[in-house]
N, C-alpha and C positions, 0 to 999 in steps of 0.2 A: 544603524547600519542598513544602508537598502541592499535589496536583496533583487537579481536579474532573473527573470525568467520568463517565460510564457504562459499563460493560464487562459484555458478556454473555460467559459461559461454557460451552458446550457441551462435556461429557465424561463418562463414564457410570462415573470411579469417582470415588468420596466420595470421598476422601483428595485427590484434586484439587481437586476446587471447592473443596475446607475452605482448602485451602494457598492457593490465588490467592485467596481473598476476605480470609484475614485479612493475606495482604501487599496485597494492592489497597488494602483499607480503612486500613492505615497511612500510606498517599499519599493519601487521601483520597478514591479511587475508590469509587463506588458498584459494587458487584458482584453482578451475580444470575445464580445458578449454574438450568443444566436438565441433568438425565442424559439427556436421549433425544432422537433428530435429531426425534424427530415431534412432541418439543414447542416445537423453538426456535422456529418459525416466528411460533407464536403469544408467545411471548414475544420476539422481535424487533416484532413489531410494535406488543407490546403498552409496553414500555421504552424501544423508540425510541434506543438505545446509540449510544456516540460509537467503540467500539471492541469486534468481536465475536474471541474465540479459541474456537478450534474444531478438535476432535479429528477423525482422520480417520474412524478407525474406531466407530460408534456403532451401536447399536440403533438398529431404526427406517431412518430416513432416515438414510443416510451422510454423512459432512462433507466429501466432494466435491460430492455430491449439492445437498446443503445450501447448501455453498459459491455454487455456480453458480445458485441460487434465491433466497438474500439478495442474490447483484447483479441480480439481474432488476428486485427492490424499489426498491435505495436503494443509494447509492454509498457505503460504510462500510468503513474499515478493519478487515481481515481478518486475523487470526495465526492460522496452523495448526497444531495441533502432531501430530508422529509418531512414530512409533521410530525409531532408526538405523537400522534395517534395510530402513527404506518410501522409500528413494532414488526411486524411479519415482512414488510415489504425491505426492512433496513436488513434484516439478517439475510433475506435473498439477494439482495445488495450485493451485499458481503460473500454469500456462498455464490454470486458471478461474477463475482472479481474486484469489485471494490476494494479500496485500499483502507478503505475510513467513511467514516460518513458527520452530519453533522446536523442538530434538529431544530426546525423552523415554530417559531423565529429563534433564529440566532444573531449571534453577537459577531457582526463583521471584523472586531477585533479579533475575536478565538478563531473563526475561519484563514482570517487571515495569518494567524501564529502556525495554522497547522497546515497552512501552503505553504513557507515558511520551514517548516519541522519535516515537510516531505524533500524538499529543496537540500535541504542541510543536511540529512542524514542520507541521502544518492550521493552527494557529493565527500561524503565522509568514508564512504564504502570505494567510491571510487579511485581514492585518493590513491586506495593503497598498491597503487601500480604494480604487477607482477608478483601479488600476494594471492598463493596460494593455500586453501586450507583441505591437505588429505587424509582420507581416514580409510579406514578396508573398503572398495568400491565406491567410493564416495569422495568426490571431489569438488571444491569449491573454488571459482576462480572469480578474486575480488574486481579486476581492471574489465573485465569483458560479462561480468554478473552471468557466470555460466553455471550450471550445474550439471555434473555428469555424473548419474549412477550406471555402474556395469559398463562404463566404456559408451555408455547412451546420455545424451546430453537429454534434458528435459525441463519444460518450459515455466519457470515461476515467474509469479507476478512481482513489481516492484517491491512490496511488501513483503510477501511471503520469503523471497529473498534475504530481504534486511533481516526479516525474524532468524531464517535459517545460521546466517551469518552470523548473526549476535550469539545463539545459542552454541555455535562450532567454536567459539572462539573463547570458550568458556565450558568445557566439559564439565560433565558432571557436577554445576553449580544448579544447586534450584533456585530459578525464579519465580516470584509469585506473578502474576495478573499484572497488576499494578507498576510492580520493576520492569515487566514487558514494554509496558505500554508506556511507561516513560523512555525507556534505551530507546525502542527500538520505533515508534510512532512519533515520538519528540517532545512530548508536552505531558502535564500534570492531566490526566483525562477524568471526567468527571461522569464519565455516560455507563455507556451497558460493557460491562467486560468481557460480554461475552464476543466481543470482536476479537479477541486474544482467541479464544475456543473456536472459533468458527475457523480463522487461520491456522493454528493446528490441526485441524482433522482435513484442511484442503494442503495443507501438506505431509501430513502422513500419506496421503492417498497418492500425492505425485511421488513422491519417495516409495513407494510397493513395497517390494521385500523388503528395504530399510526401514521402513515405518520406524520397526522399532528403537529407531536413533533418535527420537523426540518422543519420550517416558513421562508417562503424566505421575506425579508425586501430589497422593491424592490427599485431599482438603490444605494443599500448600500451592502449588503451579505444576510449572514443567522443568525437565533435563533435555540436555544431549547426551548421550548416555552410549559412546563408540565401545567396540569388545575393549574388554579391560588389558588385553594383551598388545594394543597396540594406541599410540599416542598420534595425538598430531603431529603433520610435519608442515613447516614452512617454508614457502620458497620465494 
């Protein structure tokens, strides 16, 4: 099955971009590669991409850097990718907005399932036209991926969305780690879980006084966990 989309490439060696465009392009992804952080910006804006990967370390402007300057724009899924040895550099990734990341050398097959697994699951969310999920101050609106606590809409990332979603749609079930990151990331993941953990406490924090609507259940995972007096409602 190919699969349409746009994916920009930030990475400053040839042999990468070569390898991601001709598997991209066999799925049917359009691919447009830049070596240098100082040129993504204008080619993110200029291609408008449904899915950006992005090295950490680049000339130019860095891909944290970077990172944390494409969500200021536009709320787009973000793949990092780093060496094994950048542990510290992947979780701040992660705490500026990355969506996922993936560690060098990698298998252009797995990157490419999990452009793929990002694709799939925006379009799975979106599907569900004029689906709403409300709960006391808390509203989710699946066609227009809005969130609004208190009457104040507030800005999640693709991801932290999906998560959100998964978990409202499903009170009170505990998920482990694992069940997360397969619903809600789209693939069997093999790496560090604390990608799950890092996206939970970056949305406890945009959630404020809700926090407590994502309940960690400890040495198992997480809930959604809304006052017990009142249920979801769909619309």
């Amino acid at each position: 099955m190919a699969y349409s989309g746009r994916v920009l490439v930030v990475d400053d060696d040839q042999n990468v971009l070569e390898l991601i465009q001709l598997y991209g392009e066999r799925e049917g992804f359009n691919v447009i590669g830049v070596n240098n952080g100082d040129l993504a910006l204008a080619a993110f804006d200029r291609e408008n991409p449904d899915v950006v990967v992005l090295d950490i370390m680049l000339p130019g402007v860095d891909g944290l850097t970077l990172c944390r300057n494409l969500r200021s724009i536009r709320m787009v899924h973000i793949i990092m990718l780093s060496a094994k040895g950048e542990e510290a550099d992947r979780v701040l990734g992660l705490e500026m907005g990355a969506d996922d990341y993936v560690s060098k050398p990698f298998s252009p097959r797995e990157l490419v399932a999990r452009i793929k697994a990002a694709l799939r699951r925006s379009q799975a969310v979106d599907s569900g036209v004029g689906m709403k999920l409300i709960y006391p101050e808390l509203e989710i609106q699946a066609d227009t991926r809005r969130v609004i606590v208190a009457e104040t809409s507030i800005e999640l990332t693709p991801r932290e969305f999906d998560l959100l979603y998964y978990l409202a749609q499903n009170p009170r079930h505990v998920f482990t780690r694992e069940e997360l990151l397969k619903a809600v990331w789209g693939y069997d993941f093999f790496g560090d879980q604390r990608t799950v953990d890092v996206h939970i406490r970056r949305l406890r924090e945009k959630l404020k006084l809700l926090s407590h609507y994502v309940s960690t259940v400890w040495g198992v995972g997480y809930q959604f966990t809304p006052p017990s007096n009142r249920e979801m409602i769909t619309s």
